[in-house]
C-alpha positions in Angstrom: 48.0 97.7 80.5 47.9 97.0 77.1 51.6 95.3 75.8 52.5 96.2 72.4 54.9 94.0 70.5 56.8 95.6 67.3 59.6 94.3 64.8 62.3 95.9 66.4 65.8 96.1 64.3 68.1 95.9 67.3 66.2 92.9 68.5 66.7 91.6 65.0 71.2 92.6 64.8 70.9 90.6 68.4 68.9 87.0 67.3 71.8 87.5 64.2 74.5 87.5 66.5 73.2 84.7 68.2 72.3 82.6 65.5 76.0 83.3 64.4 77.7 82.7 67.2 75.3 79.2 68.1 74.4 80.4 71.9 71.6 82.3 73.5 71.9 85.5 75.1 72.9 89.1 73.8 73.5 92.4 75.9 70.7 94.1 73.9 68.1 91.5 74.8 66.0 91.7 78.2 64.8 87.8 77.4 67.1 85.5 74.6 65.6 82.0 73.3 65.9 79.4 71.1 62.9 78.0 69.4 59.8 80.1 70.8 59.9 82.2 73.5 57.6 82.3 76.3 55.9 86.2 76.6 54.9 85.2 80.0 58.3 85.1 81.0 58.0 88.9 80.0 57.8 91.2 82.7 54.4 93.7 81.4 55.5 96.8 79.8 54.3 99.3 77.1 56.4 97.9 74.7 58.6 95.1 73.9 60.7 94.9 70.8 60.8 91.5 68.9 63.4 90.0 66.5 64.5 86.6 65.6 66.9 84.7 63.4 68.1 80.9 62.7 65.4 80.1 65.7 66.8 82.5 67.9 64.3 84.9 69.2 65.4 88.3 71.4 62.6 90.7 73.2 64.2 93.7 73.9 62.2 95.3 76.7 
């Protein structure tokens, strides 16, 4: 299976709220990071959604 990642705009509202708020992890996001996540961490899928602000990265699964 072929994973495709896309710019996804409720991944994007989510690394914003965490970036605001200074901590990791948001309801919308299946995996929350600061600084680079790791896509092996990733469980495989058609499609994960990206988004990231301030250093704070969301994959929305």
């Amino acid at each position: 299976m072929t994973t495709t990642w896309y710019t996804s705009p409720a991944a994007v509202a989510a690394a914003r709220r965490m970036a605001a708020g200074g901590t990791v992890g948001d309801p919308a996001c299946s995996l929350a990071a600061v600084g680079r996540p790791d896509p092996a961490l990733v469980p495989r899928d058609n499609r994960i959604g990206i988004g990231s602000h301030g250093g704070y990265w969301c994959l929305i699964r």
